[in-house]
C-alpha positions, 0 to 999 in steps of 0.5 A: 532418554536421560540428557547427558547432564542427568549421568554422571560420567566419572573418569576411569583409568583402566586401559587394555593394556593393564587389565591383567590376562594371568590369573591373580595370586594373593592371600585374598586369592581364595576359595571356600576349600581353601579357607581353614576354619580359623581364616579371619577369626580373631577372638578378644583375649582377656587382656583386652576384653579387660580394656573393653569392660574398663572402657564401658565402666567409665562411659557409665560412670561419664557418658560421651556421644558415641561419634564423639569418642576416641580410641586415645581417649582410653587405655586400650594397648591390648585392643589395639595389638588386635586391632593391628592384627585385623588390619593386616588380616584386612590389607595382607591376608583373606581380606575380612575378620569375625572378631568374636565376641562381645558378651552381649549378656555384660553389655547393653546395646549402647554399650556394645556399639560404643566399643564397635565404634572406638574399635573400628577407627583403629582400622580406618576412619568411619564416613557417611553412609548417606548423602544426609550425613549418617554416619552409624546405619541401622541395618534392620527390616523396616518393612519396606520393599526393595527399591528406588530410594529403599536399601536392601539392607533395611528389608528383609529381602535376598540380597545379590553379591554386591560392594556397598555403595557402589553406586556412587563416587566414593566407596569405603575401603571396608564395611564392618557389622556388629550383630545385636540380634541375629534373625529367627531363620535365614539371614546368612552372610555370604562373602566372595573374593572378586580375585577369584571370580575374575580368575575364573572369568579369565579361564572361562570366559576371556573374551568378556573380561574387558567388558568388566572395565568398561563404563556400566550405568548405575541408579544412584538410589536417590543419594545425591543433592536434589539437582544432580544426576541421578544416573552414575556412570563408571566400570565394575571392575579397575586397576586402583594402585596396581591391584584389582578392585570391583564395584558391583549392584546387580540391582542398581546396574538394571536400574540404571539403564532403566532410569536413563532411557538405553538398553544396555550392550549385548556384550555388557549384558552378558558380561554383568550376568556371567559375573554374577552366575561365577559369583554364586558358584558354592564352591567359591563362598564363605558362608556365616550365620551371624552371633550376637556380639560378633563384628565382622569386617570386609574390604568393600573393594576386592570381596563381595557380600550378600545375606539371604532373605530371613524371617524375623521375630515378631516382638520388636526387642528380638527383631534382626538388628545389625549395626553397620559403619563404612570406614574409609580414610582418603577423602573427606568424610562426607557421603560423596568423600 
């Protein structure tokens, strides 16, 4: 069994008393049936598609760094109209936008991820995705299996409805994706609202619900300086400024008790598998196939994402390629926040 000092125990601060027991309302309350068609799309109007190829003819004519530039270092009133209407999409609305598209026969991949990154700060601040300091992800099957140390996200494996680095302090408020290329076959895009999903706990399965905002152990997949724990402690679900957020790995919640040496409650075990089974009801997912040229971006807290496994093309230049940044304002910008 792990000693203490090898878990991390962060503190939490959801008590009995303010897990709600009525069901939660809001626009990011949503279901499939729900959602019309035109949720959380936002198309790139002429004038800032004009904004965008200025943009990309001025980085040919004096290249930057991509993490170098700005949004103030262009004229971009239109885009940032747009990007405005995103965040209030993000913060207010269903929680997640597809901005499409970014005509990706015009642009080259490099310039495609120079307008990704320079649209993306006008939501948030991009942050490391990795304890070393990365800051823009490549997320693409690099033929390696899932596991400790090895992210789903650089296989080509089914992934399980999950928050983005929930396995370790500092969560980003939203994770954005810009599709380069999209897989031969699979490699579908799922997104669930966690208000939903605890709605439908309340309903069918109150006794459990308190669970969820207990403590659960995480794998922390090897992102973390060599003499910390490797084991993080902290609940699935918490109250944060009022409003429900979530961090979820199905994957790194087994891991976790497996890498400590305990067995996880009967209580906590049947809570984590029925949040996951409610979460894979069909009728509460929003399903996506992605387009080259597409961004799409989620609030990491109150929705939950996944892809199907998929099979890729064989020539290395067509091989599913997504660029993935984590945005985040509070905190510093490193791994840890």
């Amino acid at each position: 069994m792990q000693e203490a000092a090898h878990i991390l125990n962060e503190s939490h601060t959801s008590t009995a008393a303010a897990i709600p027991r009525q069901p939660l309302t809001s626009d990011v309350t949503w279901d499939a049936a729900r959602l019309k068609p035109t949720d959380g799309m936002v198309h790139i109007d002429a004038d800032a598609m004009g904004e965008l190829r200025a943009l990309v003819a001025s980085l040919r004519n004096d290249p930057l760094p991509l993490e170098a530039l700005e949004p103030e270092d262009f004229r971009l009133d239109a885009c940032r109209r747009m990007m405005a209407h995103v965040k209030q999409t993000l913060t207010n609305g269903v929680g997640f936008v597809i901005i499409d598209k970014l005509p990706m026969d015009e642009f080259s991949k490099a310039e495609a991820k120079a307008i990704y990154w320079v649209l993306s700060q006008m939501v948030s601040r991009p942050v490391a995705q990795s304890w070393d300091g990365k800051m823009i992800y490549d997320v693409t099957d690099l033929g390696k299996p899932p596991g400790n140390g090895v992210r789903p996200d650089v296989t080509n494996a089914e992934q399980n409805f999950h928050t983005d680095n929930s396995y370790n302090l500092c969560a980003p408020d939203y994770v954005a994706l810009l599709c380069l290329r999209p897989a031969k076959q699979g490699g579908i895009s799922s997104i669930v609202s966690f208000h939903t999903v605890y709605n439908e706990m309340l309903a069918r399965h109150p006794k459990l619900v308190d669970r969820l905002f207990a403590p659960y152990l995480f794998d922390r997949n090897k992102e973390h300086a060599p003499d910390a724990p490797p084991v993080i402690s902290h609940p699935l679900m918490q109250m944060e400024h009022g409003r429900l957020t979530s961090r979820l790995s199905h994957r790194h919640v087994i891991n976790g008790y497996r890498m400590a040496g305990m067995e996880l409650d009967a209580m906590g075990e049947d809570a984590l598998e029925t949040l996951e089974a409610t979460m894979n009801q069909s009728h509460l997912i929003r399903e996506f196939f992605f387009e080259p040229g597409q961004i799409q971006i989620v609030d990491n807290r109150r929705l939950g994402h996944r892809r199907t496994g998929y099979t890729d093309f064989d020539a290395p230049d067509m091989k599913r390629h997504l660029v993935r940044l984590w945005l985040r304002n509070e905190g510093r910008r490193s791994y840890n926040g």
